[in-house]
C-alpha positions in Angstrom: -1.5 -25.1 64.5 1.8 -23.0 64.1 3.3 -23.8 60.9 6.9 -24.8 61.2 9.6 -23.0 59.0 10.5 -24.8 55.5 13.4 -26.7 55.6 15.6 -25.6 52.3 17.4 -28.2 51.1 20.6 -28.4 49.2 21.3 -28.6 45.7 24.2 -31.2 44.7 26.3 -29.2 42.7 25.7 -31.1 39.7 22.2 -29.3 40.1 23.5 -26.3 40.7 24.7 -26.4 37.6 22.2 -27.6 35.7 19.8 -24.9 36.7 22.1 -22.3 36.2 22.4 -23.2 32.7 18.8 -23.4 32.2 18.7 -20.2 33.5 21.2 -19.0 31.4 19.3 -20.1 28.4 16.1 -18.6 29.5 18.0 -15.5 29.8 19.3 -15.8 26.5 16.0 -16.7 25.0 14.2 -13.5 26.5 17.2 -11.5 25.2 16.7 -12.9 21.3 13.0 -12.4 21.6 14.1 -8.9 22.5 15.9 -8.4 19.3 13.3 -10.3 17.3 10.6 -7.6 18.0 12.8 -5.0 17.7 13.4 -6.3 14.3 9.5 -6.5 13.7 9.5 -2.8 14.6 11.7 -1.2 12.6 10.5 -3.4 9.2 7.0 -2.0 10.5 8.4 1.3 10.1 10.5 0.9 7.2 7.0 -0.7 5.5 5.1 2.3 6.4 7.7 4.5 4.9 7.9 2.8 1.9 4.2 2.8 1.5 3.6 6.7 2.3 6.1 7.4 -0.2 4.3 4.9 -2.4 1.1 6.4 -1.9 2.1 10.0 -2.6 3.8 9.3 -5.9 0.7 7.4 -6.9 -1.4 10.6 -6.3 0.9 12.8 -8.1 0.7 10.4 -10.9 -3.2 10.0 -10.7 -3.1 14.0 -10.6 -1.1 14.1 -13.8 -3.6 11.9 -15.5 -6.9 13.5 -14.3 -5.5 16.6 -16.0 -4.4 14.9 -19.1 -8.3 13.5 -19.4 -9.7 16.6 -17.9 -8.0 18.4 -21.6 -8.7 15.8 -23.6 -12.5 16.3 -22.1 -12.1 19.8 -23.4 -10.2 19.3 -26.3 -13.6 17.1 -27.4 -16.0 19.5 -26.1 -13.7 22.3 -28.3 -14.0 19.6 -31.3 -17.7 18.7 -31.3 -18.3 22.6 -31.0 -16.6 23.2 -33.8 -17.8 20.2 -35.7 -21.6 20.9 -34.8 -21.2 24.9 -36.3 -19.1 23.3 -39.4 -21.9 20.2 -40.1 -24.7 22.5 -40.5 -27.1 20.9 -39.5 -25.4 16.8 -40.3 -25.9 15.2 -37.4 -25.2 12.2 -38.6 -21.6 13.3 -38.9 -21.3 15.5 -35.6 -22.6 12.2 -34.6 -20.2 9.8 -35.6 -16.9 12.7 -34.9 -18.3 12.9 -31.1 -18.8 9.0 -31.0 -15.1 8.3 -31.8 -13.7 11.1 -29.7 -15.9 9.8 -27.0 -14.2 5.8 -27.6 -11.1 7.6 -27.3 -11.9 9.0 -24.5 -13.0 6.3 -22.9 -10.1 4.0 -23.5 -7.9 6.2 -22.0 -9.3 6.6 -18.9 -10.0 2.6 -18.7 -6.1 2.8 -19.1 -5.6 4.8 -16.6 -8.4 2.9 -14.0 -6.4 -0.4 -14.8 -2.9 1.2 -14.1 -3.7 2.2 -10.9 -5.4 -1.0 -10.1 -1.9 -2.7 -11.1 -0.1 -0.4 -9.1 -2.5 -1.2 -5.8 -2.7 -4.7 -6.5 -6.3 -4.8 -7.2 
């Protein structure tokens, strides 16, 4: 069997314009969802940025702190030396100077954990 040609018809004008509207519209419609993600990208970007920057002030900060309770580490080690050779022998006393420099310590640094956990939303 030899398949015959299609016949095309016409469109009544009123069609004609009809579907080139539509197609208008889907034109218009691919060109906003064009814009759209070309919105989406540049926020992406613009997030990233802000979160690098974010992320490298956090470090210097954390960098600044670990120093601050790296000296106060020494600053105690330097105290309970000092306190051990000036007790003589009272350890009850080397005892209780160490114990509150070590609270002190301590409370700083849980300061510092829960600071950064603020600043990362955790």
């Amino acid at each position: 069997m030899a398949s015959r040609p299609k016949k095309t018809r016409r469109m009544p004008p009123e069609v004609k314009a009809a579907y080139a509207e539509v197609e208008a519209g889907v034109k218009h419609l691919a060109k906003a969802m064009a814009e759209v993600q070309q919105g989406l990208r540049q926020r992406e970007r613009k997030i990233e940025q802000d979160a690098r920057s974010r992320i490298r002030l956090l470090r210097e900060d954390a960098k600044t702190q670990l120093a601050a309770l790296q000296a106060r580490r020494r600053e105690a080690s330097r105290t309970l030396q000092s306190l051990a050779t000036a007790a003589e022998g009272s350890f009850q006393d080397v005892k209780q100077s160490a114990d509150a420099l070590l609270a002190e310590a301590r409370t700083m640094a849980a300061s510092v954990v829960e600071r950064f956990k603020s600043a990362l939303g955790g």
